[in-house]
C-alpha positions in Angstrom: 54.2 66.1 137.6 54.2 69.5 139.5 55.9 71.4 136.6 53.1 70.2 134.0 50.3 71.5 132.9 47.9 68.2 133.8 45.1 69.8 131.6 47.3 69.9 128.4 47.4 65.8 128.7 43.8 65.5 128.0 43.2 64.0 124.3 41.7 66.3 121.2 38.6 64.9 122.1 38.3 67.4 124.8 39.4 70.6 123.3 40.4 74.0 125.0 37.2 75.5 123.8 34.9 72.9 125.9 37.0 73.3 129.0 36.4 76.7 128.9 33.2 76.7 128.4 32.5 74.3 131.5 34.5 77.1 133.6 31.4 79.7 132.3 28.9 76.9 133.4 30.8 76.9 137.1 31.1 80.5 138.1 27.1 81.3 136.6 25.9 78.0 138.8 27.9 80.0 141.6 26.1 83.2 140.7 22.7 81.0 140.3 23.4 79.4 143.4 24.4 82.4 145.3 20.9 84.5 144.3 18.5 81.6 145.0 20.0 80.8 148.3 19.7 85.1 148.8 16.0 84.9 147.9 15.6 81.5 149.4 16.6 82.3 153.4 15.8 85.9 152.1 19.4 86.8 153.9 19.8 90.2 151.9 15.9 91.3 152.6 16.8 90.4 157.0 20.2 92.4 156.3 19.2 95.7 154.7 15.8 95.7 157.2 18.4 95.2 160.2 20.6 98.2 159.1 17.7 100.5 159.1 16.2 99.1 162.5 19.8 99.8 163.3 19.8 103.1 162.3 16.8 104.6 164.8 18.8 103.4 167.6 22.1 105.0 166.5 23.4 107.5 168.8 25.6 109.1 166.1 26.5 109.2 162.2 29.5 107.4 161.5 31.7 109.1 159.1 33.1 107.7 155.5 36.3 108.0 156.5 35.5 105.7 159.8 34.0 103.6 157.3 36.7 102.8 155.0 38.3 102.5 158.1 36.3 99.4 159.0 35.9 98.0 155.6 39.8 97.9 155.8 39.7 96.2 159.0 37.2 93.6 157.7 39.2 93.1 154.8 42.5 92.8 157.0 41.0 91.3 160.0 37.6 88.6 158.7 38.3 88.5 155.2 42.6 87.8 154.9 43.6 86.6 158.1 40.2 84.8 159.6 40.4 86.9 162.8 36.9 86.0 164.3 38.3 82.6 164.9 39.4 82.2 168.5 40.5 78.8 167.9 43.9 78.6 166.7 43.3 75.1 164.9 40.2 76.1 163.2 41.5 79.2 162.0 44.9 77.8 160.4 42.7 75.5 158.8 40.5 78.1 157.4 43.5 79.5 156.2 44.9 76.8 154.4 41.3 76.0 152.9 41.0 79.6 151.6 44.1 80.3 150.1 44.3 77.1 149.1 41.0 77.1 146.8 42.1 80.8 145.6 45.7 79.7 144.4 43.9 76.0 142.7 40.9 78.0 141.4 42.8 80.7 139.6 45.5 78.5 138.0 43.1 76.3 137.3 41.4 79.1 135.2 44.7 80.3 133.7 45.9 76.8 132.3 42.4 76.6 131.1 42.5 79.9 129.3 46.1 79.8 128.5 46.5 76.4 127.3 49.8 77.3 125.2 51.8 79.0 128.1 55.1 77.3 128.7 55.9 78.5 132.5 56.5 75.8 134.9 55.3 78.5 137.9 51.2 78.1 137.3 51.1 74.3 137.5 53.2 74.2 140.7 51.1 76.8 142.2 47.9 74.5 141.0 49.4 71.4 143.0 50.6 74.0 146.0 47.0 74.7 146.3 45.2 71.5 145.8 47.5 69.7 148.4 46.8 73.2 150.6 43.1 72.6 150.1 42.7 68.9 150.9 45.5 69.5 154.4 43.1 72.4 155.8 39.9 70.3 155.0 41.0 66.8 156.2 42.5 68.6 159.3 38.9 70.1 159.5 37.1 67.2 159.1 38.9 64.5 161.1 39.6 66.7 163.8 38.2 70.1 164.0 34.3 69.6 163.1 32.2 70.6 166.0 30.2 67.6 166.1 33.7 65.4 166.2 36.0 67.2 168.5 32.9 68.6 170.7 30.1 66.0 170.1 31.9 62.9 169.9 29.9 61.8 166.9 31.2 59.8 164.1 34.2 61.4 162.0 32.5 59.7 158.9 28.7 60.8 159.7 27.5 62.7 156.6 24.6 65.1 156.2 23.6 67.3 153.2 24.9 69.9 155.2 28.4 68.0 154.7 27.8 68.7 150.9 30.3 71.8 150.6 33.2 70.2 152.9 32.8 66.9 151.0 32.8 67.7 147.6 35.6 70.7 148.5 37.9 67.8 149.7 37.1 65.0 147.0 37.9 67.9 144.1 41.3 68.9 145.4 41.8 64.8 146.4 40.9 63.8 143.1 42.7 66.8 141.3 45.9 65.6 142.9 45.3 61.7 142.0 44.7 62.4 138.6 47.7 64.6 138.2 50.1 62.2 139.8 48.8 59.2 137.5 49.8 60.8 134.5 46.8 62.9 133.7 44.9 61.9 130.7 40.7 60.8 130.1 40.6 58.5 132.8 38.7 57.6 135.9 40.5 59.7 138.5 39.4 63.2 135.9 35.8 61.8 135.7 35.8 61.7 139.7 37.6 65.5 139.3 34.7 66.5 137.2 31.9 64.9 139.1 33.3 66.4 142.6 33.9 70.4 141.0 30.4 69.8 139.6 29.1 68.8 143.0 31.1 71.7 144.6 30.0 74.6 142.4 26.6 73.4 141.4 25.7 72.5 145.1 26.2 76.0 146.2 22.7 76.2 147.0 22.2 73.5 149.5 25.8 73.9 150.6 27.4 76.9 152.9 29.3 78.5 149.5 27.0 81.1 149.6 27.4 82.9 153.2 31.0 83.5 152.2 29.9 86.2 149.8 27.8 88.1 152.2 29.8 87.4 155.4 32.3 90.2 154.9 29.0 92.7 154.3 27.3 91.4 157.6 30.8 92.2 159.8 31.2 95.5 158.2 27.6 96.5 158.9 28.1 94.7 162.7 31.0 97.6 162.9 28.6 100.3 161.7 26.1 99.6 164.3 28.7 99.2 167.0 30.4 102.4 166.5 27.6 104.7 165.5 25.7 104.1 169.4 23.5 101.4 168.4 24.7 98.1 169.8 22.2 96.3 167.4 19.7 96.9 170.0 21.2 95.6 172.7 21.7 96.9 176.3 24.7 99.1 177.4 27.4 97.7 179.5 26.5 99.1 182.6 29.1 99.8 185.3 27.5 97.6 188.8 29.1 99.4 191.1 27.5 102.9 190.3 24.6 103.8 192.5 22.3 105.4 189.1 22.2 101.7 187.7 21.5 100.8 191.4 18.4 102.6 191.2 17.7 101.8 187.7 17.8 98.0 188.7 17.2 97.5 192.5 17.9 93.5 191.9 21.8 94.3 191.1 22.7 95.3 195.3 19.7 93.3 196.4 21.5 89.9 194.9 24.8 91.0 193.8 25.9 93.5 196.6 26.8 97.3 196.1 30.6 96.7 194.8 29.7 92.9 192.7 32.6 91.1 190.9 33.4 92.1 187.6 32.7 88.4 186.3 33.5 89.0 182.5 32.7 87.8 179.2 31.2 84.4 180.7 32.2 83.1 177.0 35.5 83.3 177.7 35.8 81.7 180.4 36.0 78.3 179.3 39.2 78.0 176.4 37.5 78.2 173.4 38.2 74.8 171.1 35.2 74.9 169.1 34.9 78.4 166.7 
């Protein structure tokens, strides 16, 4: 089972040529998806506006090599190891999720498009990542989801909003069913179909889409932090010095002259949730 290429069981009736083709059909409903849900919340017309709002308030030009500085971090720190995560859990799971759909995706793609290749390497790395997949999302959904761990809500509610999650876990569930019955044109690869349909032709009324233009928003977050601009938000201010005193009379009047440094209030409770 986990040395076999599943695909290569299905009869003549589906041949190499249509399964390729229906790979096509995925990645442009991705890239369909991905631009209507763009002009749809007009996310890319908010985010360049923001960076030039951003830019009058800068206090300084940030350098290119400070920038390939930060896209590296990005890439090192959001993109490959899910830094922004404070919650162990949640961001092991992410983890598992991600590489997980990379490793299934591509060998799904090169069994596909290789049909005649004899390694034994590609199909183990397909079931590696399918079983990674459904761990990270059934961890996620049974135990990790916000409105089950924080909310106390149902672990079986479902909302459109669900859609991504849902169909993300029935693919690699199915995927792994159908491969351990033997493969073949059967029920278990009509569910495999439906739920990768769902999955990448759902991408615009699922969350698929904000992974493309997440890494973009953290780097530009990184531009406006280092270049002055704090996204237009207030310096931190030390309490105790008697200039912010005078600048704000209501810091000695209710805090004192020398006030407790009390900070980040967002930390202060062990975060479980993001």
């Amino acid at each position: 089972m986990f040395t076999s290429n599943p695909f290569a069981t299905l009869p003549d009736l589906i041949t190499p040529a249509m399964m390729q083709g229906y790979i096509v059909l995925m990645v442009l409903l991705v890239m369909g998806g991905t631009i209507l849900d763009m002009l749809h919340k007009k996310s890319a017309k908010y985010f360049f506006e923001n960076a030039k709002k951003a830019q009058k308030s800068a206090k300084r030009e940030v350098g290119g090599g400070e920038k390939v500085a930060m896209a590296v971090g990005v890439l090192t720190n959001e993109v490959m190891t899910a830094g922004e995560f404070s919650n162990p859990q949640r961001r092991i799971s992410h983890l598992l999720m991600m590489y997980g759909f990379m490793m299934f995706a591509v060998t799904t793609a090169i069994m596909i498009f290789s049909p005649d290749t004899t390694s034994t390497l590609v199909p183990q790395l397909w079931h590696i990542g399918a079983l990674m997949l459904a761990v990270g999302g059934y961890w996620f959904w049974f135990a990790i989801r916000v409105d089950v761990a924080a909310e106390g809500l149902s672990r079986f509610r479902f909302e459109r909003s669900d859609l991504f999650i849902v169909s993300l876990l029935a693919t690699s569930t199915f995927a792994l069913l159908w491969s351990y019955s033997g493969g073949g044109l059967n029920l278990l690869f009509a569910l495999f179909i439906l739920s990768s349909t769902a999955l990448f032709g759902g991408v615009y009324w699922s969350k698929f889409a904000h992974m493309f233009f997440k890494p973009a928003a953290a780097f530009q977050k990184r531009v406006i932090m280092a270049d002055g601009g704090r996204e237009n938000l207030p310096p931190d201010y030390d309490l105790t010095d008697p200039a912010v005193h005078a600048k704000f009379p209501d810091v000695p009047m209710y805090m004192g002259k020398n006030p407790p440094n009390m900070g980040l209030c967002i930390k202060a409770e062990r975060a479980k949730h993001y």
